[in-house]
N, C-alpha and C positions, 0 to 999 in steps of 0.2 A: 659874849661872843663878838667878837670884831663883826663892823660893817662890810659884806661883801657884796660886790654886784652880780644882776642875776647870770650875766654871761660869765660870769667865774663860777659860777655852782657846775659839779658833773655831769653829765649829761647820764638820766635814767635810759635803759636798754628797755623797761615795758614798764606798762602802763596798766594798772592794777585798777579793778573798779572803786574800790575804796581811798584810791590815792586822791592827795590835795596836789594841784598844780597852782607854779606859782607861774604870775605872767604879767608882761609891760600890757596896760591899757591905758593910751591916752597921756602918758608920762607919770603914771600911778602904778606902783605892783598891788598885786590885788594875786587871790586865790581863788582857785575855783575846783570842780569837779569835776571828773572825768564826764560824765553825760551833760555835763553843763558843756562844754567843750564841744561832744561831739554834734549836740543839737547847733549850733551855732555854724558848724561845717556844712556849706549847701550846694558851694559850688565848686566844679571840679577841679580848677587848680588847687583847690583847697583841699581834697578827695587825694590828691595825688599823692600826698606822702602817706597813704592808708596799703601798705604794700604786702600786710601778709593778712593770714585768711581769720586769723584773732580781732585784727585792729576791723578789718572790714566786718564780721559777724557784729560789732557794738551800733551799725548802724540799723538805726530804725526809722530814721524818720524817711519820711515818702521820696521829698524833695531830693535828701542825697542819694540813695537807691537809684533814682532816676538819671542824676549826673552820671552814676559810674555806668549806666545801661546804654547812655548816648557817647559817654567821652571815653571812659577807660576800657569797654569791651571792642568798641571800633579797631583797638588795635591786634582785636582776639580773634585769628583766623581758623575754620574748620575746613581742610583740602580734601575733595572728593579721591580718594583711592583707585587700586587698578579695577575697573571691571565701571565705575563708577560717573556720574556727572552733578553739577549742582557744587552747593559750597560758600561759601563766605565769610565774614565776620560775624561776629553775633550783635552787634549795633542792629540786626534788623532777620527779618525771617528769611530761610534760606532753605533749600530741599534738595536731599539728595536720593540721587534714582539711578537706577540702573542703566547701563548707557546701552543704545539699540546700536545693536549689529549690522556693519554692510559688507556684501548685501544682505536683506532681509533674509535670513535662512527659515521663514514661518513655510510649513509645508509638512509633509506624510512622507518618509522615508523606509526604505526599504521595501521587501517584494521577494516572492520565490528565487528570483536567480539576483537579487541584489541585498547587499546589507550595510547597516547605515554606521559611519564612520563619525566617531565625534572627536572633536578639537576642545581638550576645556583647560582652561588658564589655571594661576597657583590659588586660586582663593575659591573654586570647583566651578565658575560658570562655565556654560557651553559656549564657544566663541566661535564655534564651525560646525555644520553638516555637511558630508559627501558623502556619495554610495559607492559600495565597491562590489565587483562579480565575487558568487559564492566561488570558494574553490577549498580543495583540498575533501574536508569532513562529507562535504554535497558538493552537486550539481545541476544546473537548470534540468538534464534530464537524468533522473537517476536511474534508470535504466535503459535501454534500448530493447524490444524485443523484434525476434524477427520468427513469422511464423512460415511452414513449407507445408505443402498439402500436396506436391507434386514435387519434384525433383529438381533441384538446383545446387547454390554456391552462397554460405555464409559469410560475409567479409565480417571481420572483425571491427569494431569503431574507434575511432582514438580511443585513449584511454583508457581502456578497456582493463579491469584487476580481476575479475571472474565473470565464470561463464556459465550457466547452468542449462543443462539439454535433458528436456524431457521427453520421452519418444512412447505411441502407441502403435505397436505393429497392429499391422492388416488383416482382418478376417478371415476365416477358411471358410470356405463355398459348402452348401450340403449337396448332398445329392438328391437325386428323383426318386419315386416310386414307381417300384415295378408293374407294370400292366399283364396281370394273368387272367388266367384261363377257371372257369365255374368248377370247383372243387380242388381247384391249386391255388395253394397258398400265394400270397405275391407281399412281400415285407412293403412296410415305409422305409423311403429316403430317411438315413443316417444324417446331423445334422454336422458342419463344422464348428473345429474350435475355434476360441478368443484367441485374440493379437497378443504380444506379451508388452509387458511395461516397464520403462526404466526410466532413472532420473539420475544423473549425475552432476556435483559441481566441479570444475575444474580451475584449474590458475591460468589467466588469459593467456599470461606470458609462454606457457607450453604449445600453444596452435599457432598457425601460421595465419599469416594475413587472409586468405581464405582457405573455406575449408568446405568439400564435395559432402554434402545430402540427398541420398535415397530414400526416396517414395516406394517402398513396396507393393503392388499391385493388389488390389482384394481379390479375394477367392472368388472362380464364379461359379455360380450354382448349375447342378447337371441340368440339362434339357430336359424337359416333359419327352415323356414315349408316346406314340403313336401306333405303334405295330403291338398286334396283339401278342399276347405270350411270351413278351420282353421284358431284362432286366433294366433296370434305372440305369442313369449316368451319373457315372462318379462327378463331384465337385472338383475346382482346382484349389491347390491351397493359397495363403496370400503369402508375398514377399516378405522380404527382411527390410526391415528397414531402418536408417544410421547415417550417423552423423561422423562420417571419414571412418576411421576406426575407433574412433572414442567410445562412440556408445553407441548399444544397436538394440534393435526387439522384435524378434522372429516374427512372423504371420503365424494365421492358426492353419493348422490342419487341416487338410480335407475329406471329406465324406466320400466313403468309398462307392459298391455297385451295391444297388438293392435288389436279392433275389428271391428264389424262395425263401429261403431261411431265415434274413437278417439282409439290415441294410447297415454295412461298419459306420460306427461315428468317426470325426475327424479328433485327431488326439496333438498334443503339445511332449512327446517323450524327448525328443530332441531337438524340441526349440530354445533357441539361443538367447534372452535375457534377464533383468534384475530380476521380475518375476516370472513365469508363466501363464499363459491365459489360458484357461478353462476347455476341457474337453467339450465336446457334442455330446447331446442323447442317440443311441443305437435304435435303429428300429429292428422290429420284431415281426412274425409272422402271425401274429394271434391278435392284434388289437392294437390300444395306445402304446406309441414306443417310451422310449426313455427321455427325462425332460433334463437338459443341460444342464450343465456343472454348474453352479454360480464361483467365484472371486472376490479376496475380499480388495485384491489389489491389481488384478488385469482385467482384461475384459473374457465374461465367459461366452460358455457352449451355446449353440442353438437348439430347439428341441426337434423332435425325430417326428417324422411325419406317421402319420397310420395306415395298419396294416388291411391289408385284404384277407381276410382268414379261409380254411376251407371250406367251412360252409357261410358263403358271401355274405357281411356284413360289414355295415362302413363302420370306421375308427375314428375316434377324434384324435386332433395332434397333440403333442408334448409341448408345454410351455419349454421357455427359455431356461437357461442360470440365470442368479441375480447377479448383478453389478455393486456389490455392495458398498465399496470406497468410494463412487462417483454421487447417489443416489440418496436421498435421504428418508423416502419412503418409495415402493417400485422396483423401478430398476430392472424388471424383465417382462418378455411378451408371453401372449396365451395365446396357446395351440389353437389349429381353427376346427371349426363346427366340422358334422359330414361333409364331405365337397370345399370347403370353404379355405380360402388360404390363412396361415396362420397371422399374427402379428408379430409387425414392426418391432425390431427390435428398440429398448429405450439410447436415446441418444442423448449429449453434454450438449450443450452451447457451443456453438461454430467457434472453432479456434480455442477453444479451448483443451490441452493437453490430459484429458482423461477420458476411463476407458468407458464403451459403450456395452449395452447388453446384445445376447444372444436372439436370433428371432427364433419365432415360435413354430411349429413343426403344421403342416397341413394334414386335414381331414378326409381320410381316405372317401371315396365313392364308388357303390356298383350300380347307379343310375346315371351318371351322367361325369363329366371330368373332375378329376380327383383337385384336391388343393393347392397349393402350392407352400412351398418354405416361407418363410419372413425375411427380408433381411435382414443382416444385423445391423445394429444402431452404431451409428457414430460416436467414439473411434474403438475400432479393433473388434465389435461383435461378431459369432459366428453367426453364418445363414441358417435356417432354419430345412430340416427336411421336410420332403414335397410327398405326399400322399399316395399311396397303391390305387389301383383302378382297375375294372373288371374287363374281360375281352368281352369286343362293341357294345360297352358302354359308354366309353368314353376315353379318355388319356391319363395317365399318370401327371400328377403334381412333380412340377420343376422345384430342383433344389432351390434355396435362397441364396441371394449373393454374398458374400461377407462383409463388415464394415470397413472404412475407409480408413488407413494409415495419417499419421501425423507425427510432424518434429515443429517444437518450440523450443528457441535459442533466446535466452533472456542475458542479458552484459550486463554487469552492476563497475558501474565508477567509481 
């Protein structure tokens, strides 16, 4: 083989661990080995022609490791991202962290009438909090109600999308007991009927910006007698009572006159709503009269007071009806002792649109004045009937008043 110099040899593309290199030392070619080589490589211009991830894994020794950590990574940059802070070269440590928000949005968002609005960039962080008013689905007030115990004017409120009207008419009054004569019979006071009930929703958009509510008046109970050998006084009935003409609920009926024979109860046959309220107990001329109608959905009867029989003996009164949709144990009064006025009818919670019971019918007396009715219980109970009583011994027991009427107007937004 002809003499050739080493810069005429081809130039090898890799560097094989097993290969022999040949190379000028000193003005001498000489041979060596690939890790004779690389040990001999320390510092980093010398590092520098080490450019793919082969040539660089052959190093082990400390010293060149080192060169390429301080000389060749300096040029190796890691840039913090969107969302991001921190970053450098890898020549040296560097941290990357989340980059804080201005303003500071650290705080408690949202709330019944607000809800919390976020801003979040392409890579999911949150970049913004703001609160916005609920609207649409809710509202700060999601109802309005408006309650009437007496007569007046509904205005509708903004945004108003239904309307719901719940009404309990007004009690029927009972009547008195008669005051007779020793061997003439003299009946108890007849009690009045329960208010009636209704409930209606409507579409707001159908009523007008306001709308007239009737308070029907309660029934009142007939007057105690005084004159010997007199019939009782009739009760009066209670109103209608309604909301324009949307929705309405009769009063109860009233108790008629207590004579010899019978004292009429007050009746519901043509009272005007969703449901009916409950007849009265009748009285009678022999003893306890009849005890009220109960309901399972208006408000019922009162009970009938007691009779004077002909041969003179006091009667006790006739409980109520029970109120049974308002009530969950109860729900009506008892008739009262000899002489003694009956009980209270059971009444709901003030403002609230449900019916009350019937009162309780009084205890007749031939010693001394007779009982009186019960009122009925709030809303819509009848009065109770008022006791018979003997001539000079005393007065007949006054009917019971009836109970009080109500309208609740509830707006949903």
């Amino acid at each position: 083989m002809a003499d050739v110099k080493i810069s005429q040899l081809p130039a090898a593309s890799v560097v094989n661990t097993n290969d022999i290199l040949v190379l000028n030392q000193g003005g001498t070619t000489k041979t060596a080995s690939k890790a004779l080589v690389v040990a001999g490589l320390a510092t980093s211009s010398e590092l520098a022609g080490y450019a793919t991830t082969a040539q660089i894994a052959g190093l082990t020794n400390t010293a060149q490791v080192a060169a390429i950590t301080t000389q060749q990574l300096s040029a190796i940059s890691i840039n913090a991202g969107t969302g991001l802070t921190g970053g450098g070269t890898l020549a040296a440590n560097s941290t990357i962290a989340i980059a804080a928000l201005s303003p500071n949005p650290t705080g408690t968002y949202g709330s019944s009438t607000q809800i919390p609005v976020l801003t979040v960039n392409q890579i999911g962080q949150i970049t913004g909090v703001t609160t916005q008013a609920v609207s649409g689905g809710g509202s700060a007030t999601p109802t309005d109600v408006q309650v009437f115990t007496s007569s007046g004017t509904w205005t509708k409120p903004a945004g108003a999308k239904s309307v719901q009207v719940t009404i309990v008419g007004a009690g029927g009054g009972g009547g008195s007991g008669r005051k007779t004569a020793s061997g003439q019979s003299g009946a108890g006071g007849g009690a009045g009927a329960g208010g009636g009930f209704a409930i209606r929703t409507l579409d707001a958009a159908i009523l007008s910006a306001t709308e007239t509510v009737t308070i029907g008046a309660a029934g009142i109970g007939g007057a105690s007698v005084a004159t010997n050998s007199t019939n009782g006084n009739a009760g009066t009935a209670g109103g209608i009572t309604s909301f324009n003409t949307w929705v309405f609920a009769g009063g109860g009926g009233a108790a008629g006159v207590a004579t010899t024979a019978s004292g009429p109860a007050g009746t519901n046959t043509t009272q005007r709503a969703m449901f009916a309220g409950s007849s009265g107990g009748g009285g009678n001329n022999t003893g306890v009269g009849a005890s009220g109608v109960s309901s399972n959905f208006a408000a019922s009867g009162g009970g009938a007071g007691g009779a004077v029989p002909t041969a003179p003996v006091a009667s006790l009164g006739a409980p109520s009806g029970v109120s049974y949709g308002s009530f969950a144990t109860g729900g009506n009064a008892a008739g009262g002792t000899a002489g003694s006025a009956g009980g209270a009818g059971a009444s709901v919670d003030p403002n609230v649109p449900l019916p009350g019971s019937g009162g309780g019918g009084g205890g007749s007396s031939i010693t001394g004045n007779a009982g009186a009715g019960g009122h009925g219980g709030n809303y819509g109970g009848g009065g109770g009937g008022g006791g018979a009583a003997l001539d000079g011994a005393g007065n007949s027991g006054a009917g019971g008043n009836g109970g009080a009427a109500i309208v609740v107007v509830t707006t949903y937004f």
